[in-house]
matplotlib code that plots the C-alpha trace (Angstrom):
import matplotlib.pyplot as plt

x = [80.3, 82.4, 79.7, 81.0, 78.5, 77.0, 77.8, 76.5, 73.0, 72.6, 70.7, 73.9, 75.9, 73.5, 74.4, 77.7, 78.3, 76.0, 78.3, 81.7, 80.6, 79.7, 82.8, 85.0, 83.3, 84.6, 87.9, 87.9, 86.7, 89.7, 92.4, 91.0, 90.9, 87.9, 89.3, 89.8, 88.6, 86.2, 84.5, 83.7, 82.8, 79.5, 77.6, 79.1, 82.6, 82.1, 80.3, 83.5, 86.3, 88.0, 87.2, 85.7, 83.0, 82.4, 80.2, 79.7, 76.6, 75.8]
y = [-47.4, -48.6, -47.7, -48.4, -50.9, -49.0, -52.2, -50.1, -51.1, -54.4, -55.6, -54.6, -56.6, -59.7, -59.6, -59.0, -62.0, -64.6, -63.9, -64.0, -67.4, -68.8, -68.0, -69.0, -72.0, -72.9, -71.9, -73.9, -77.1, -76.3, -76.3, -78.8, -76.1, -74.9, -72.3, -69.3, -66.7, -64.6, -68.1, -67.3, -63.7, -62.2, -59.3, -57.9, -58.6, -57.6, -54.3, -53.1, -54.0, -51.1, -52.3, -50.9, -52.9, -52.4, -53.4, -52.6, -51.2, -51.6]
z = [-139.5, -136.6, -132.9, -129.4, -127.3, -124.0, -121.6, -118.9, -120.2, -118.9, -122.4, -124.1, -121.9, -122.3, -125.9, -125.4, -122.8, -125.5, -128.4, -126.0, -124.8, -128.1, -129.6, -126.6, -126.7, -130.1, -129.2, -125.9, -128.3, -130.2, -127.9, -125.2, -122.5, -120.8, -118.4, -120.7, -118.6, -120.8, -120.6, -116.9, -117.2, -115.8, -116.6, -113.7, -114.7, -118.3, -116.8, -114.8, -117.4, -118.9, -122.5, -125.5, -127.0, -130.9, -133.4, -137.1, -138.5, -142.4]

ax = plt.figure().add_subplot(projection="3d")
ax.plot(x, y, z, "-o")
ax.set_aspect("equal")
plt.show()
């Protein structure tokens, strides 16, 4: 079942902002470049984006 992340709660957007680093990271490795901007996000910034967040639950 496909849920939508409330990144209104700021423990949801802790999550959220752990796993986008960690995989930007690998990505950044990858290509030599450090500035990809999801790299740089904040709570704050991942709070007032206009995107859905989704996860899937077994």
């Amino acid at each position: 079942m496909i849920k939508e992340i409330d990144i209104s709660d700021s423990k949801q957007a802790e999550k959220i902002q752990h796993i986008q680093i960690l995989v930007y990271t690998v990505e950044a490795e990858l290509i030599g470049a450090y500035d990809i901007p999801p790299l740089h996000d904040t709570i704050e910034t991942l709070q007032k984006c206009d995107e859905n967040d989704l996860y899937c639950q077994n």
